[in-house]
C-alpha positions in Angstrom: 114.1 50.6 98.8 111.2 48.9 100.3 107.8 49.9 101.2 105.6 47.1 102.7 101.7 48.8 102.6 98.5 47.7 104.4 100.1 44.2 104.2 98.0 41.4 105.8 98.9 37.2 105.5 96.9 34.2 106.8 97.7 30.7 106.7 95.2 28.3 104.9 93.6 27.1 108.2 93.2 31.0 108.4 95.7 32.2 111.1 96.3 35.3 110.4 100.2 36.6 110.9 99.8 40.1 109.2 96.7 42.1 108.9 97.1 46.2 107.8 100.6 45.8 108.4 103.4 48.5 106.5 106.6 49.7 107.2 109.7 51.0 105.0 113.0 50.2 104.6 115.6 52.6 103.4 118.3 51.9 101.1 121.6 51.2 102.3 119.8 50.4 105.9 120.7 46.8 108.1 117.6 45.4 109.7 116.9 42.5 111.9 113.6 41.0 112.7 113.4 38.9 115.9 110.4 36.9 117.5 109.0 34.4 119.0 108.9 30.9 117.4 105.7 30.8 114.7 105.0 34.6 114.7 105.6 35.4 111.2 109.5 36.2 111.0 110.0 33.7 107.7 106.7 33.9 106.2 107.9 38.1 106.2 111.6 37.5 104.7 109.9 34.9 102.0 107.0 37.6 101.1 109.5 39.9 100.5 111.7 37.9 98.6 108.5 37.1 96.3 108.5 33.5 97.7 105.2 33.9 99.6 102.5 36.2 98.4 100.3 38.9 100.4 96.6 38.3 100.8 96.2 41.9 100.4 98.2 44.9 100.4 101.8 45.5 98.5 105.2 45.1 99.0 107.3 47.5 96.6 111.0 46.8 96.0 112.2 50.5 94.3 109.1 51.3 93.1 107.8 48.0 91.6 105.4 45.9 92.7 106.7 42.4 94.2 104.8 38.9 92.3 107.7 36.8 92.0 111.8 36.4 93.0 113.1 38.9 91.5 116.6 38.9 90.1 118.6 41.4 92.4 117.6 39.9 95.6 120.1 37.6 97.2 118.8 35.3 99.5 121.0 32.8 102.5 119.0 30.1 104.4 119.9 28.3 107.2 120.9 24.9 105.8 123.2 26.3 103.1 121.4 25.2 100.3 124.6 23.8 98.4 125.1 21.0 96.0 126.8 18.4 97.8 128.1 17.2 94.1 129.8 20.4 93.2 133.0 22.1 94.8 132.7 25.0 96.4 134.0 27.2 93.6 131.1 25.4 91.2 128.7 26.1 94.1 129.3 29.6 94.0 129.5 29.7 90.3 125.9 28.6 90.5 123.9 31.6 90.2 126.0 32.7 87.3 125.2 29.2 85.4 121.6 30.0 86.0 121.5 33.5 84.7 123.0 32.4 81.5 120.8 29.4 81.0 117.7 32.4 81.2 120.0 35.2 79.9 118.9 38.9 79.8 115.2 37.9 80.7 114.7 40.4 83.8 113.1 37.4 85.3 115.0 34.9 86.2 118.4 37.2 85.7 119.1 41.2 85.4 117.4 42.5 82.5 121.0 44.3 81.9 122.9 41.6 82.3 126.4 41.5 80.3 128.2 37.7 80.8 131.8 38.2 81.1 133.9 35.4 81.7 136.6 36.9 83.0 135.6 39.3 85.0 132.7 36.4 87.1 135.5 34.3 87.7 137.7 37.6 89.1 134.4 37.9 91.3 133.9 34.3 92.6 137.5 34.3 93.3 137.2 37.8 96.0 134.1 36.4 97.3 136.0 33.4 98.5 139.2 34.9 99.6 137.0 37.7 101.3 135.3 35.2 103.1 138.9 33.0 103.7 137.6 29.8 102.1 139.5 30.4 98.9 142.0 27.7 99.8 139.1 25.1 99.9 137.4 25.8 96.7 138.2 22.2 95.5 136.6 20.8 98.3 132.9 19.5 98.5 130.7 20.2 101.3 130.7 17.2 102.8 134.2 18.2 103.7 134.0 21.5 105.4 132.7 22.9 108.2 129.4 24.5 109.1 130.6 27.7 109.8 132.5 26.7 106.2 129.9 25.9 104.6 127.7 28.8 106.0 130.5 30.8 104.2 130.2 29.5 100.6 126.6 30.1 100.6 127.0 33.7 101.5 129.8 33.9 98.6 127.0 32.0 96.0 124.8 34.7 97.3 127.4 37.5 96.8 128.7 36.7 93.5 125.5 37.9 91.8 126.0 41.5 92.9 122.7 41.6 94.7 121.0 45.2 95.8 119.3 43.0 98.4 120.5 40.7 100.8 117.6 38.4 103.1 119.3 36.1 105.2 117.1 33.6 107.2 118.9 32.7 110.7 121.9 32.4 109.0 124.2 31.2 112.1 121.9 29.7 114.4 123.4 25.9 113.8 126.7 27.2 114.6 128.8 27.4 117.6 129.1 30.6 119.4 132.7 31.8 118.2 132.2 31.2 114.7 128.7 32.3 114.4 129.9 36.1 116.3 132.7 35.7 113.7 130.4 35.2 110.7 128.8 38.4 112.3 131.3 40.3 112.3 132.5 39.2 108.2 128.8 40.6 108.1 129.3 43.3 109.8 132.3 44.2 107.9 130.6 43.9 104.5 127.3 45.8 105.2 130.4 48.8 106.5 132.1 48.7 103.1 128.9 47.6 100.5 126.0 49.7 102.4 124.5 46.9 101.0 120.7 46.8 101.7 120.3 43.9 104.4 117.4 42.2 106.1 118.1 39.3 108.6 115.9 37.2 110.8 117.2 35.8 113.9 116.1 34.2 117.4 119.1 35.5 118.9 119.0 38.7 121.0 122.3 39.8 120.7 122.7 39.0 116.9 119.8 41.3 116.9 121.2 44.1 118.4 124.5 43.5 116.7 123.9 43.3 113.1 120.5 45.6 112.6 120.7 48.8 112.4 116.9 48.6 113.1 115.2 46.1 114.7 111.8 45.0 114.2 110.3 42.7 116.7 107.1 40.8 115.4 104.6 39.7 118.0 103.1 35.8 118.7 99.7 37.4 118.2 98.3 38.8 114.5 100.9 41.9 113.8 99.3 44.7 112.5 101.6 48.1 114.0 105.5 47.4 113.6 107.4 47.9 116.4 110.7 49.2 115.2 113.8 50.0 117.3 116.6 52.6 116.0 119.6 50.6 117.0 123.0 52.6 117.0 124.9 49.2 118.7 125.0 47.7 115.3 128.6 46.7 114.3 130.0 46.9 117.9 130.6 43.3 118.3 133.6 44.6 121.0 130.9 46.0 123.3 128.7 43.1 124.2 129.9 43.2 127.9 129.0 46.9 127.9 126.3 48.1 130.2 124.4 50.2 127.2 124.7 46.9 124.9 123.7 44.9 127.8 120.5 46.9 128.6 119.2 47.1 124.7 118.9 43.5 125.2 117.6 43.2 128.6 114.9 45.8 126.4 115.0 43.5 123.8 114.3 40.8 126.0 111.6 42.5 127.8 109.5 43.3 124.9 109.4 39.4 123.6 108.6 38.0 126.9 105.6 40.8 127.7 104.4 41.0 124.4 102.3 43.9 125.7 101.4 46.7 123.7 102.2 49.5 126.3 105.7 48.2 126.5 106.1 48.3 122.3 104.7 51.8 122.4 107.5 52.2 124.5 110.1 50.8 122.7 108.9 51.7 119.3 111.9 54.1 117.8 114.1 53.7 121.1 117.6 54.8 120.4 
C-alpha cells in the first residue's frame, strides 16, 4: 500500500528530520507513530498525505508516486477542521460538494467517480448514526462537544470512502473517557473496514492500543525505523493487564533512552 524509499526531509534552516529513511506499510495494516515533541511525527503524516514534499527519495501509495493530495486519502486533524457556518450534516457533506465542483478529474476527486444523490446521502446518514451524532446533524459546531465535534470530522472524512485514513493526534484535546471511547469507535471500524490507517499520537497507551504497528521516531535525524509488531491493538479491556502494561513501560523506555542499542532491541518486538 505504501512504500516510503531512501526518504530524507530537512527544514529550511536545514534540520534535517529524515535522511535515507524507508519503511512499508501493508494494506489493510493500523499503524501508530509516537515521539517526542518536534521529531518529525507531522512533517511524516503530511509527506505522506502529499502535503509536505521529500527532499529526496519516494513515497509510493499502490504503486504511484506521491506529488500532491491525492483523492483516496482521508485525512483528521486535531482541531476538527469544520465550518463553524454549516451543520454538521452540511459539514460532512463537504467533501462530496468538492468532488463535484472538480468532478472525475483524478485530482482533486476519484478519477471513477459516479455522483449519486441518493446513495451519498444513504452514506452521510450511516456515518453519523455509526458514529451516534445522527441526532445532532442540525446542529452547528459551536454547539457540540469536542469529543462531538471530533466525531463529525471523522464522519466528513469517512463519507468519501477513503482507502487511506491519516489521523493527526486526533483525541489529544479530549478528556480521557471520551478520547478511549473515540478509540475504541476506531477500533471498531479498522475491525470491520480493514481500512488502511496511520495515526500519530503522544500518548503511549493510544499507541499501543490502536496500531497494529508502532513506529517510534527519534528527537535526533531518523534514518533506520524502529517498528514494533503490536498484537495489543484493539484490547482497549486490557489496559490494567501486566502484558499491556509492560509494552508501554517498553514503549516508554525507548522514548526516554533514545539509544540505539535499546531500538535494536525493540525493533519487531511482539
Amino acid at each position: 500500500m505504501i512504500s516510503i524509499s531512501d526518504l530524507s526531509f530537512q527544514y529550511g534552516d536545514g534540520t534535517n528530520l529524515f535522511c535515507d529513511f524507508s519503511f512499508h506499510v501493508k494494506r489493510g495494516e493500523s499503524w501508530t507513530i509516537i515521539g517526542p515533541s518536534g521529531c518529525g511525527k507531522t512533517t511524516l503524516l503530511f509527506l505522506i498525505a502529499g502535503l509536505n514534499h521529500p527532499t529526496t527519495g519516494k513515497i509510493l501509495i499502490d504503486g504511484k508516486s506521491i506529488e500532491r493530495p491525492r483523492p483516496s486519502t482521508g485525512l483528521v486533524l486535531q482541531d476538527h477542521g469544520l465550518l463553524p457556518w454549516a451543520t454538521v450534516e452540511k459539514n460532512c457533506r463537504l467533501g462530496l460538494e468538492i468532488r463535484k465542483f472538480y468532478g472525475p478529474d483524478g485530482k482533486h476527486s476519484p478519477s471513477d467517480l459516479r455522483p449519486d444523490e441518493k446513495e451519498e446521502q444513504e452514506r452521510v446518514e450511516h456515518w453519523l448514526s455509526w458514529l451516534g451524532i445522527d441526532h445532532l446533524k442540525s446542529m452547528f459546531p459551536s454547539q457540540l462537544s469536542r469529543g462531538q465535534r471530533q466525531r463529525a470530522a471523522i464522519a466528513r472524512t469517512l463519507v468519501l470512502q477513503p482507502d487511506l485514513l491519516l489521523m493527526d493526534e486526533p483525541f489529544s484535546a479530549l478528556d480521557a473517557p471520551i478520547r478511549e471511547e473515540l478509540q475504541w469507535v476506531m477500533n471498531g471500524f479498522h475491525r470491520e473496514s480493514g481500512l488502511t490507517s496511520l495515526t500519530v499520537t503522544h500518548d503511549i497507551e493510544e499507541a499501543v492500543v490502536l496500531g497494529e504497528k508502532i513506529l517510534v521516531l527519534g528527537n535526533r535525524c531518523n534514518r533506520e525505523p524502529v517498528v514494533i509488531v503490536n498484537h495489543l491493538s484493539g484490547m482497549l479491556d486490557s489496559r490494567k493487564n501486566p502484558e499491556f502494561i509492560q509494552r508501554c513501560e517498553e514503549l516508554k523506555d525507548i522514548l526516554v533512552s533514545n539509544k540505539q542499542g535499546v531500538f535494536n532491541d525493540m525493533s519487531g518486538a511482539q
